[in-house]
DSSP file (Angstrom, degrees, kcal/mol; ACC not computed):
  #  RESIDUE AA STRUCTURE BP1 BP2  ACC     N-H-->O    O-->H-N    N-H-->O    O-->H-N    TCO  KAPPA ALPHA  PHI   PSI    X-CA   Y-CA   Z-CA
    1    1 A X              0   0    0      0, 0.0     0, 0.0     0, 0.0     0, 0.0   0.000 360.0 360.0 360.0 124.0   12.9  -26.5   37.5
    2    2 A X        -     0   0    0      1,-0.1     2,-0.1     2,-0.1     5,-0.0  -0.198 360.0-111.6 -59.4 142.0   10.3  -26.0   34.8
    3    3 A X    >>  -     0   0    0      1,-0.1     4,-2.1     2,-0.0     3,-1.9  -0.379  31.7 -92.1 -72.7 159.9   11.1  -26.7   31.5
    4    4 A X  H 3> S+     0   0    0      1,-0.3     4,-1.3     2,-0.2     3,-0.3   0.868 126.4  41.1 -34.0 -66.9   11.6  -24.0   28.3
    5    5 A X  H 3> S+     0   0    0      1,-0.3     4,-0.7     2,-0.3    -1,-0.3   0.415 105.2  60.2 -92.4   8.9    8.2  -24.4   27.3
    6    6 A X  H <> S+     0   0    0     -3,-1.9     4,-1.2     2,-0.1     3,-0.3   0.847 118.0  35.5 -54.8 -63.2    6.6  -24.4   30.7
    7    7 A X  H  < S+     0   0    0     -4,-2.1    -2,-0.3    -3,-0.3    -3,-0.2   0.509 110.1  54.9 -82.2  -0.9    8.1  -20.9   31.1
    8    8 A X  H >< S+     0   0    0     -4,-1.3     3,-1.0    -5,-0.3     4,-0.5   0.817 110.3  50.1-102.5 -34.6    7.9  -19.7   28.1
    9    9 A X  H >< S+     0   0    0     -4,-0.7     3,-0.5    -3,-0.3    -2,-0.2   0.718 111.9  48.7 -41.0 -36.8    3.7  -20.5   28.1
   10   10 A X  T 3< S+     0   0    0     -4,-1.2    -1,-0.2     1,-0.3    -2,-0.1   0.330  95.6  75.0-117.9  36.4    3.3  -19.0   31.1
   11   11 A X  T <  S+     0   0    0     -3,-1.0    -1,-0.3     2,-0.1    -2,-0.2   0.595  85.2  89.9 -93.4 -63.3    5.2  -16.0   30.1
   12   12 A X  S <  S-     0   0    0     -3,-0.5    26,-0.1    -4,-0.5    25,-0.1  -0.291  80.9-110.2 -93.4 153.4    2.5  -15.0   28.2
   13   13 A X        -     0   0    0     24,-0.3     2,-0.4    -2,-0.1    28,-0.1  -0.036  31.4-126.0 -66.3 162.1   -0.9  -12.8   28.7
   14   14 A X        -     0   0    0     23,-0.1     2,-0.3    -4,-0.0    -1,-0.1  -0.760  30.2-161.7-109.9 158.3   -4.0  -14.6   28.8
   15   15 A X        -     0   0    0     -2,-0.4     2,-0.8     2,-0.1    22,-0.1  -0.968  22.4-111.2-146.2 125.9   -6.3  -13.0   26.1
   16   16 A X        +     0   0    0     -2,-0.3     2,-0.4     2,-0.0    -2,-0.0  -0.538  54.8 130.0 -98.5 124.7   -9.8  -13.4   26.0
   17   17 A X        -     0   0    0     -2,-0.8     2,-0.6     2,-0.0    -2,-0.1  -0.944  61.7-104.0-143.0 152.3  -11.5  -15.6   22.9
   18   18 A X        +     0   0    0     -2,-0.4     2,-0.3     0, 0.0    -2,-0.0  -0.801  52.7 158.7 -80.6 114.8  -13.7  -18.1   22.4
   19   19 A X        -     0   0    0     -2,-0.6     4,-0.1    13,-0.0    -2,-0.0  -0.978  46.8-112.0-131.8 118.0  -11.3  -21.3   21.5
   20   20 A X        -     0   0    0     -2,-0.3     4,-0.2     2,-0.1     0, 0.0  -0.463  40.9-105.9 -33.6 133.3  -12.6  -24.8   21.9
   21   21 A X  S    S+     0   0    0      1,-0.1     2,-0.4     2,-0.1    -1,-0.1   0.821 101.4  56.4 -24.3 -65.6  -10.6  -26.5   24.8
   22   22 A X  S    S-     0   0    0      1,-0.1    -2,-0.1     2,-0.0    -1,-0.1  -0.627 103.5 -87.4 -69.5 121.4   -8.8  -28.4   23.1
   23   23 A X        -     0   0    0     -2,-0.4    -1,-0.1     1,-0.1    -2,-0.1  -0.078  23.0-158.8 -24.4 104.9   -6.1  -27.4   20.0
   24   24 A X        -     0   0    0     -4,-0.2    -1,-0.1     2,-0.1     3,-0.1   0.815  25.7-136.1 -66.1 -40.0   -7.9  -27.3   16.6
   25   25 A X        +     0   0    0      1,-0.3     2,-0.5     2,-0.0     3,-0.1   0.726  62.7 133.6  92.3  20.4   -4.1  -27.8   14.7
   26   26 A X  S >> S-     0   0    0      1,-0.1     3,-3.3     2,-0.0     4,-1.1  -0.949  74.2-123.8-123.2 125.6   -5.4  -25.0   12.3
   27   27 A X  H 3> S+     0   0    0     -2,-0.5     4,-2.4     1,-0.3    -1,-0.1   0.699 114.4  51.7 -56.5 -44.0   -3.4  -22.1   11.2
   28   28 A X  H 3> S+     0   0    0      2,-0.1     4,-0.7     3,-0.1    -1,-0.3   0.836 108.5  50.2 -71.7 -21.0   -6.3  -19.8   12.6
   29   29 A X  H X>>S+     0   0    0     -3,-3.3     4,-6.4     2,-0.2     3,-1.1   0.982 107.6  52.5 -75.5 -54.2   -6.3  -21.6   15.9
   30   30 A X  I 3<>S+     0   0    0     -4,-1.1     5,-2.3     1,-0.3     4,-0.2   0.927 112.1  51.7 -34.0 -56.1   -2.1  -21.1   16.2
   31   31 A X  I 3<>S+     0   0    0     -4,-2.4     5,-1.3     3,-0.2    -1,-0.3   0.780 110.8  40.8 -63.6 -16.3   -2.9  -17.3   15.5
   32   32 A X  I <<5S+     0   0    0     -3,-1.1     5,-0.3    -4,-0.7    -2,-0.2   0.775 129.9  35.5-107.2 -42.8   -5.7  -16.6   18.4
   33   33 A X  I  <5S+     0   0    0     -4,-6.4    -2,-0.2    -5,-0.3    -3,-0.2   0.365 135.1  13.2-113.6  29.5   -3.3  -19.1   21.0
   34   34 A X  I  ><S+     0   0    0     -5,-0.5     4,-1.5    -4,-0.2    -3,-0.2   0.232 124.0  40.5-158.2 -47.9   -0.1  -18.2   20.0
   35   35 A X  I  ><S+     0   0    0     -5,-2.3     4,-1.2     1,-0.2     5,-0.3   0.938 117.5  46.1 -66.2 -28.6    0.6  -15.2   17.8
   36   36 A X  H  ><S+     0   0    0     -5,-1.3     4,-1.2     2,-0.2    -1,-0.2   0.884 114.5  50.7 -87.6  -9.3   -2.0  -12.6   19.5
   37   37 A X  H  > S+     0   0    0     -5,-0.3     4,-3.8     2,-0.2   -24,-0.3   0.898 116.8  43.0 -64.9 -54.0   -0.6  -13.8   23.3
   38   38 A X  H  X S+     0   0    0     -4,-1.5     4,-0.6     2,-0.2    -2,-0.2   0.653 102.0  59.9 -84.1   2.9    2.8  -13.2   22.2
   39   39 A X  H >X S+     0   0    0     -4,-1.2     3,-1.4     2,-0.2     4,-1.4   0.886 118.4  41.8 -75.2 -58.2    2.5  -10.0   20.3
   40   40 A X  H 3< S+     0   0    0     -4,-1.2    -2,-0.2     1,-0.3     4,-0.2   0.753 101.7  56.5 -26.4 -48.3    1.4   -9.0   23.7
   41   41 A X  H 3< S+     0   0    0     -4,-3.8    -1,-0.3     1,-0.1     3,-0.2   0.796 121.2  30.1 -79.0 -34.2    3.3  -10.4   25.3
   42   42 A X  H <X S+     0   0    0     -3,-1.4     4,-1.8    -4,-0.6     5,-0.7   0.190  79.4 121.7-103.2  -7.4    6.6   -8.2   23.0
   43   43 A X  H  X  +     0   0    0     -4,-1.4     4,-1.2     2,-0.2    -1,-0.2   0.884  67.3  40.3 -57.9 -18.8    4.9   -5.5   22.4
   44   44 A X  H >> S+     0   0    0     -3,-0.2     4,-1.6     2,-0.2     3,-1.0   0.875 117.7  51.5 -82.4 -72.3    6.8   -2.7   23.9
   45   45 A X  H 3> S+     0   0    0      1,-0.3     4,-3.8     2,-0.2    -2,-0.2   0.676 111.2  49.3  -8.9 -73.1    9.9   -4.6   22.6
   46   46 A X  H 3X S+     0   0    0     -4,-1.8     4,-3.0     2,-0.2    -1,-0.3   0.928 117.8  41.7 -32.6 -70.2    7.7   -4.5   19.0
   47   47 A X  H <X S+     0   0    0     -4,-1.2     4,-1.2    -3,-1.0    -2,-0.2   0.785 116.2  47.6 -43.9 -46.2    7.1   -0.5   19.6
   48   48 A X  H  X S+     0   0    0     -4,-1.6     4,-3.9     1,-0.2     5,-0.3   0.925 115.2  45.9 -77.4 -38.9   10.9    0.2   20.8
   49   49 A X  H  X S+     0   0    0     -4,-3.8     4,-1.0    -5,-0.4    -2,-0.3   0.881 112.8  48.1 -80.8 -51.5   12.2   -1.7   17.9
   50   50 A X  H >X S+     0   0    0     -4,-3.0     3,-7.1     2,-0.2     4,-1.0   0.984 111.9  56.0 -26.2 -86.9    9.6    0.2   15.1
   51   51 A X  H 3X S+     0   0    0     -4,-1.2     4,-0.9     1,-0.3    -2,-0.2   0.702 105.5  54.7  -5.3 -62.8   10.8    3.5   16.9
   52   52 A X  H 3X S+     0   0    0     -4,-3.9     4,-1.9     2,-0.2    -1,-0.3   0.756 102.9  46.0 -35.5 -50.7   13.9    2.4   16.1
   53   53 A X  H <X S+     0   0    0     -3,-7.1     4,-2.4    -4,-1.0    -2,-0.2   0.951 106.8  63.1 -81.6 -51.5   13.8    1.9   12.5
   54   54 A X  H  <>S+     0   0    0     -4,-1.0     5,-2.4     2,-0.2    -2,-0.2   0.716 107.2  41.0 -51.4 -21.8   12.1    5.0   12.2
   55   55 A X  H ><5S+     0   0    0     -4,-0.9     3,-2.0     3,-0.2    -2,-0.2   0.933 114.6  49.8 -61.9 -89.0   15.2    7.1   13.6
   56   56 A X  H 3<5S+     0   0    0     -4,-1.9     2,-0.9     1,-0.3    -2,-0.2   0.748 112.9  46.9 -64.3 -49.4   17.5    5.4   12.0
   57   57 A X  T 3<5S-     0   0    0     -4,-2.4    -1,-0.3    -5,-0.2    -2,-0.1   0.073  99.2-127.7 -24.4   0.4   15.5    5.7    8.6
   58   58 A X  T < 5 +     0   0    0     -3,-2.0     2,-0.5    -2,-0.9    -3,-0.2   0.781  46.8 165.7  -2.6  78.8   14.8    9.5    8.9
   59   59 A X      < -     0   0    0     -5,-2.4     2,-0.6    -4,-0.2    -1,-0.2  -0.914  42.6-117.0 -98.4 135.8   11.3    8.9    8.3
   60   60 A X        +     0   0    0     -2,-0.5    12,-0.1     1,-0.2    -6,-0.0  -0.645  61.6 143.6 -59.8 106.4    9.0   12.3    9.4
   61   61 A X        +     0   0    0     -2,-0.6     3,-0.3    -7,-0.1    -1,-0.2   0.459  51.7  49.8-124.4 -25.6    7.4   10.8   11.8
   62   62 A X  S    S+     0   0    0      1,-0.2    -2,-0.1    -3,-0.2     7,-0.0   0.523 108.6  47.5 -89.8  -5.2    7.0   13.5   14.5
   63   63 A X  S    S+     0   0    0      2,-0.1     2,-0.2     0, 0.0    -1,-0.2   0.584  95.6  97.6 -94.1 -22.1    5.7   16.3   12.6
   64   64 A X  S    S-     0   0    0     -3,-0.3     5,-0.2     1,-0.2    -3,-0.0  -0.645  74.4-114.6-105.8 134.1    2.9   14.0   10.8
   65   65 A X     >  -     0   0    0     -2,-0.2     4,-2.5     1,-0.1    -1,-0.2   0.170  39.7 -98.6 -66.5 178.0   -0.9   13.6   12.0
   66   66 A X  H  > S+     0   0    0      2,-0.2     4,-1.4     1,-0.2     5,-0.3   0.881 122.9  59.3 -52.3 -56.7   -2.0   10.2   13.2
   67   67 A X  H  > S+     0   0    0      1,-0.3     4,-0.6     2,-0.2    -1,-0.2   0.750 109.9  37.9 -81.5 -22.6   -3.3    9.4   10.3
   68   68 A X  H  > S+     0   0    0      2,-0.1     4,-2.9     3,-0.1     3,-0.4   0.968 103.7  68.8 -81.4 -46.0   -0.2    9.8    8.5
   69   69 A X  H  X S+     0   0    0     -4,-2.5     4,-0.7     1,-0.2    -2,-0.2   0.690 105.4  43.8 -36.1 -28.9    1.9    8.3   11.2
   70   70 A X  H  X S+     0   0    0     -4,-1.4     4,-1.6     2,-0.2    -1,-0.2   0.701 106.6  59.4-110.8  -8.7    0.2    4.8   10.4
   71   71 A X  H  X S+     0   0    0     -4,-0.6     4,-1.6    -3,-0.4     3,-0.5   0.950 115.9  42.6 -56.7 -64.9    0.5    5.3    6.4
   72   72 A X  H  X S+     0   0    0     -4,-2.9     4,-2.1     1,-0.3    -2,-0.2   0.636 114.5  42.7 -65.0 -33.9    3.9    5.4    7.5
   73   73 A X  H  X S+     0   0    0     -4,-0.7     4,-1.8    -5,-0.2     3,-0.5   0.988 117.1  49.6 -57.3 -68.6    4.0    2.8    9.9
   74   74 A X  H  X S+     0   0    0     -4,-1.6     4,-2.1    -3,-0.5    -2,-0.2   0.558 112.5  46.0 -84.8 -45.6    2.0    0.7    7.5
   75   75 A X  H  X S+     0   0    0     -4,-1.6     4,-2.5     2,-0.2     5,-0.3   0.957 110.7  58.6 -67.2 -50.6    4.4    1.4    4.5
   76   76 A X  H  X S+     0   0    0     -4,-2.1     4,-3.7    -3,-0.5     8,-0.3   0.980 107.7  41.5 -26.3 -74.5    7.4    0.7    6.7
   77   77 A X  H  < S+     0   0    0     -4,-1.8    -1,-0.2     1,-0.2     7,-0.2   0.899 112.2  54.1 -60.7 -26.0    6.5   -2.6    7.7
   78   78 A X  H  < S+     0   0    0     -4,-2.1    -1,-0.2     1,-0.2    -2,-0.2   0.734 118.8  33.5 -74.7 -25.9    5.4   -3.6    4.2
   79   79 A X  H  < S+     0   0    0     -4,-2.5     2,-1.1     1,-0.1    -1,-0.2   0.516  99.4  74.6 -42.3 -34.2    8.8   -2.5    2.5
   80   80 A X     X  -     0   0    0     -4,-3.7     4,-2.7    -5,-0.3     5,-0.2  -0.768  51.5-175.3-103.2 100.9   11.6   -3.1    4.8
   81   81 A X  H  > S+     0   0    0     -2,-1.1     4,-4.0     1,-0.2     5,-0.4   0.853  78.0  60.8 -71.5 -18.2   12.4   -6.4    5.1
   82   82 A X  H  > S+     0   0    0      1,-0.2     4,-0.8     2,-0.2     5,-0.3   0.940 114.5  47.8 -53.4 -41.8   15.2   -6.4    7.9
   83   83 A X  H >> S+     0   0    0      1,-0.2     4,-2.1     2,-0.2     3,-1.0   0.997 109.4  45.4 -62.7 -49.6   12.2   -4.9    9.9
   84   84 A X  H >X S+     0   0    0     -4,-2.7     4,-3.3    -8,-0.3     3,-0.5   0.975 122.0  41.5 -50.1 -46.6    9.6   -7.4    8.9
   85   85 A X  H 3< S+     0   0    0     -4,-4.0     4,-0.3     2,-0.2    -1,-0.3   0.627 115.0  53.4 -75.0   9.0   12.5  -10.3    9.7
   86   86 A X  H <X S+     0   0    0     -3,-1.0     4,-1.3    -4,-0.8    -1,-0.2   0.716 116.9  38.8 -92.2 -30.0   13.5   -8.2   12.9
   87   87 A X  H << S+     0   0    0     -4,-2.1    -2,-0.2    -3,-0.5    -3,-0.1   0.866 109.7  51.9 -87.6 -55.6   10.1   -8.5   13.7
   88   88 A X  T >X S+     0   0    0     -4,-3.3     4,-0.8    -5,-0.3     3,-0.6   0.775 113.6  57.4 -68.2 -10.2    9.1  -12.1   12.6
   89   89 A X  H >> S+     0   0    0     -4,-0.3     4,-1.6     2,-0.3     3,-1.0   0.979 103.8  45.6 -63.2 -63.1   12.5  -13.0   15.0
   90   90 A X  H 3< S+     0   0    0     -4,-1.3    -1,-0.2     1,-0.3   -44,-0.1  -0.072 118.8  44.3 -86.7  26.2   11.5  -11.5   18.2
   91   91 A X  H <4 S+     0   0    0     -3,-0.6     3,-0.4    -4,-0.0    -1,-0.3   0.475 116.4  42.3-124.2 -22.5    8.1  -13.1   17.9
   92   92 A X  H X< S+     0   0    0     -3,-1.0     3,-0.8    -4,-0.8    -2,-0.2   0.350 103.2  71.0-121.1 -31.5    9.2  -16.8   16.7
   93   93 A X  T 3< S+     0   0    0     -4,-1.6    -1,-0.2    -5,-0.4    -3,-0.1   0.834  93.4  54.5 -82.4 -18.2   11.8  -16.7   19.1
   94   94 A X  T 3  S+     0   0    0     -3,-0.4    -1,-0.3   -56,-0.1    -2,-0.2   0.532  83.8 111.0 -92.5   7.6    9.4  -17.0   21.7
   95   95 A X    <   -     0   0    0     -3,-0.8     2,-0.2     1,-0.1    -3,-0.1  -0.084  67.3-121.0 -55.7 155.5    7.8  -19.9   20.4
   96   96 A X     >  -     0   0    0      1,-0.1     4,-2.3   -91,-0.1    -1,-0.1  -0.617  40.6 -98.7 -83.6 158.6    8.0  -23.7   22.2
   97   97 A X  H  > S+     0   0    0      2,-0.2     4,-0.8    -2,-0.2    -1,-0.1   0.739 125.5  41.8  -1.5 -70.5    9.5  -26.5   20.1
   98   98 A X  H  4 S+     0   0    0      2,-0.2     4,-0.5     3,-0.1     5,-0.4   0.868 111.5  56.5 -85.3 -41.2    6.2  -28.0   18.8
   99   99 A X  H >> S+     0   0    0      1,-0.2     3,-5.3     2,-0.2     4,-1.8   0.810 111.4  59.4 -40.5 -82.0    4.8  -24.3   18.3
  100  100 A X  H 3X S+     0   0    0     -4,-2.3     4,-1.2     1,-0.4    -2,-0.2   0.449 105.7  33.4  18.2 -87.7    8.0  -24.3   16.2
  101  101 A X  H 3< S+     0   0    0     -4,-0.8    -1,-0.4     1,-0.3     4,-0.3   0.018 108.2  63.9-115.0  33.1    7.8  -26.6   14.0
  102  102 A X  H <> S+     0   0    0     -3,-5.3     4,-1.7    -4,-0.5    -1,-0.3   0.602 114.3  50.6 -83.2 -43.4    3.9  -26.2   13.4
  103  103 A X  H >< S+     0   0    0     -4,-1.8     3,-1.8    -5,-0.4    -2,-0.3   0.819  97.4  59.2 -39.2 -71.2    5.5  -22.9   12.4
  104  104 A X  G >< S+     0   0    0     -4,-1.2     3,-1.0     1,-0.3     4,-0.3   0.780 107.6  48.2  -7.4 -72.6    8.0  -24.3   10.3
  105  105 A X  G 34 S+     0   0    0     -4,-0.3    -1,-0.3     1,-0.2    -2,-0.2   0.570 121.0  32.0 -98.1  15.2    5.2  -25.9    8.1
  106  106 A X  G <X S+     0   0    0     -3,-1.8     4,-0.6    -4,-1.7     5,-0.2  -0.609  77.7 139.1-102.9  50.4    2.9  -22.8    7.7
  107  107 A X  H <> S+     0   0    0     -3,-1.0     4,-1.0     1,-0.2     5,-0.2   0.998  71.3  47.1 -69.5 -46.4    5.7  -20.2    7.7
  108  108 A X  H  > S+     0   0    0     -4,-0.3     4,-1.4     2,-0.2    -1,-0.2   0.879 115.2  38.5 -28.2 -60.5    4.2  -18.3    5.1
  109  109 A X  H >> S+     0   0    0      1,-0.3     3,-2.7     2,-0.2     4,-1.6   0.999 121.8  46.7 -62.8 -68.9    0.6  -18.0    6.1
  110  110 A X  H 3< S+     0   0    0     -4,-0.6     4,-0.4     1,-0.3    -1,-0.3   0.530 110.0  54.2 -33.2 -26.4    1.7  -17.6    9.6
  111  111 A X  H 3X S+     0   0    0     -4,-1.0     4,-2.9    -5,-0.2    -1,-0.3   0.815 109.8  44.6 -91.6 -24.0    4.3  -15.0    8.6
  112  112 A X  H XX S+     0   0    0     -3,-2.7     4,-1.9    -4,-1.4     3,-0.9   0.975 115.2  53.2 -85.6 -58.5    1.7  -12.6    6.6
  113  113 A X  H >X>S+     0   0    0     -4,-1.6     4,-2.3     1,-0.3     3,-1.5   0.947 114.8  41.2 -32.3 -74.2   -0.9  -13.0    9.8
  114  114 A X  H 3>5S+     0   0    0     -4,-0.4     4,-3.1     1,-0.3    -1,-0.3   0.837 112.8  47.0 -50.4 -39.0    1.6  -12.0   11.9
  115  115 A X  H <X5S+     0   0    0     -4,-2.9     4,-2.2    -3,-0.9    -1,-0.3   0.749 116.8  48.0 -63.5 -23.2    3.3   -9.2   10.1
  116  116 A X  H <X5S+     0   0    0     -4,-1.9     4,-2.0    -3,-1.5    -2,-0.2   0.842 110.4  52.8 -98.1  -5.1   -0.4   -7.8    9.4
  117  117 A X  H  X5S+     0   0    0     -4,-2.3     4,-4.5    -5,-0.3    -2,-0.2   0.871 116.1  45.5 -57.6 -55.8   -1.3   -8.4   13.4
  118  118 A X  H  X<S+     0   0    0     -4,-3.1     4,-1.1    -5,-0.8     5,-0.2   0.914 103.9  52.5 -22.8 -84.5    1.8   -6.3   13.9
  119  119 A X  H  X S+     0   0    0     -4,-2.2     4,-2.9     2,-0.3     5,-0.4   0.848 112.2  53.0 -32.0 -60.3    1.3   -3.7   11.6
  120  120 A X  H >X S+     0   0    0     -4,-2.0     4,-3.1    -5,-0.2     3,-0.6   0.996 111.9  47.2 -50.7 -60.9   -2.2   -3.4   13.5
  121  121 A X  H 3< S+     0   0    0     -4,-4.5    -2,-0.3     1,-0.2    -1,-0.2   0.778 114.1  42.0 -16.0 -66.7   -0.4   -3.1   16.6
  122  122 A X  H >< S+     0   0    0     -4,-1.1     3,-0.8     1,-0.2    -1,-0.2   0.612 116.9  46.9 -77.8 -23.4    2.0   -0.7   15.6
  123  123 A X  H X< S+     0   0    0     -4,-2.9     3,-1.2    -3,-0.6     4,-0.2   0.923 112.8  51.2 -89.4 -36.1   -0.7    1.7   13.5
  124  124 A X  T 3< S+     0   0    0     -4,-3.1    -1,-0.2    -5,-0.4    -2,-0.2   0.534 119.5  36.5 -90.6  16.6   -3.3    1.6   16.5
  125  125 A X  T X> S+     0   0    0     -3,-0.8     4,-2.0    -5,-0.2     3,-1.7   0.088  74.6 122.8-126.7  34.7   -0.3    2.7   19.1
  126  126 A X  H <>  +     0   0    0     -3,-1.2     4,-3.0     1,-0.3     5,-0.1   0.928  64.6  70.9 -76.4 -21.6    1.8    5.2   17.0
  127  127 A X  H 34 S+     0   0    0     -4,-0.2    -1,-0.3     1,-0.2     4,-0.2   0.850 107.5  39.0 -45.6 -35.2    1.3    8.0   19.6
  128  128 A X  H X> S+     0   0    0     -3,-1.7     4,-2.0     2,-0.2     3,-0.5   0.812 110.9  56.8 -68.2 -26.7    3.9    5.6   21.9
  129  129 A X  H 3X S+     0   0    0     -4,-2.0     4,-1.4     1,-0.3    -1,-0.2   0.985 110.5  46.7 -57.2 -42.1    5.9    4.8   18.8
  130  130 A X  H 3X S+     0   0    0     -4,-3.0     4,-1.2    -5,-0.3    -1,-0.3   0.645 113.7  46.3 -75.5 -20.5    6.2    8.8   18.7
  131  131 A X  H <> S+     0   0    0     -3,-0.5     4,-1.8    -4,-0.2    -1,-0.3   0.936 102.9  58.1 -60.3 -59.0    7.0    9.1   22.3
  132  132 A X  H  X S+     0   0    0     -4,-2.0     4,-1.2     1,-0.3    -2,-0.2   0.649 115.7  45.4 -72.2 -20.0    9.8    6.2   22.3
  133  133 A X  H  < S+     0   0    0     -4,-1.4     5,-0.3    -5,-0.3     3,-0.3   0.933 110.1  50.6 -91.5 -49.9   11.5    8.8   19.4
  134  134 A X  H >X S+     0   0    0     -4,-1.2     4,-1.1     1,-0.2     3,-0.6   0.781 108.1  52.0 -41.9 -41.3   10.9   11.6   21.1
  135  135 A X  H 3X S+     0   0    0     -4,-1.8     4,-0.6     1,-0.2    -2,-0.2   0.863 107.6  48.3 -72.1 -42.3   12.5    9.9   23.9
  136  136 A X  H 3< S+     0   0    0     -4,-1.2    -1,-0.2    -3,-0.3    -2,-0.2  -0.015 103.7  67.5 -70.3   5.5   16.0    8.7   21.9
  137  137 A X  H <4 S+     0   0    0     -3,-0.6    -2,-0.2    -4,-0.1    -1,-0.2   0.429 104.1  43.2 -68.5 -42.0   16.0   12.5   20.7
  138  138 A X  H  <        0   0    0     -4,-1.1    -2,-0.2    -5,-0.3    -3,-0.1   0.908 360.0 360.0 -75.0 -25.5   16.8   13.5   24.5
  139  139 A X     <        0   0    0     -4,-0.6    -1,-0.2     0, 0.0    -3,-0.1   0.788 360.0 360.0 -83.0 360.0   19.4   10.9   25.7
């Protein structure tokens, strides 16, 4: 039986950049092989869980152009912290061990990269966001 961080690597989408072979150890290298695989990898998760927050928030979000829809996104994530830590969770939770505790001692850097990877995420998809709301209006 493979271990946790056997499966939890191979979990994740392969995304194509140019990386040296080998692990650089560098806070940019951690973001290109581990935060933009595993925003992928959560990203509907990431989407339902925005969606969410917007409901429960009553933000007008379905009435509002595109381009408002990602002010809104964009303000969201930078205000609310339960989202941003709701967010940093179900991304850090898929980390291995030693990803871990690289984390650990760039949590900062690593936390604003990731929240503003997010944020891109979330602003370039909002039409689904707007679905997934639409969709928790019907059940």
């Amino acid at each position: 039986m493979p271990d946790l961080a056997t499966a939890l690597l191979a979990l994740r989408p392969a995304i194509a950049a140019d990386l040296p072979e080998t692990p650089t150890g560098t806070v940019g290298d951690f973001q290109h092989r581990t935060l933009r695989p595993v925003l992928k990898l959560q990203n509907e998760l990431l989407l339902l869980v925005v969606a969410d927050f917007v409901r429960e928030h009553h933000i007008p979000f379905q009435g509002a152009s595109s381009a408002e829809r990602e002010r809104l996104v964009a303000e969201l994530l930078a205000r609310n912290v339960k989202l941003r830590y709701t967010i940093i969770g179900i991304i850090s939770g898929m980390f291995t061990a030693a990803e871990t505790t690289f984390y650990r001692r760039h949590r900062s850097e690593l936390n604003r990269r990731l929240l503003e990877l997010a944020t891109q995420r979330v602003q370039s998809q909002v039409t689904t966001v707007a679905e997934h709301l639409t969709l928790a209006l019907d059940e």
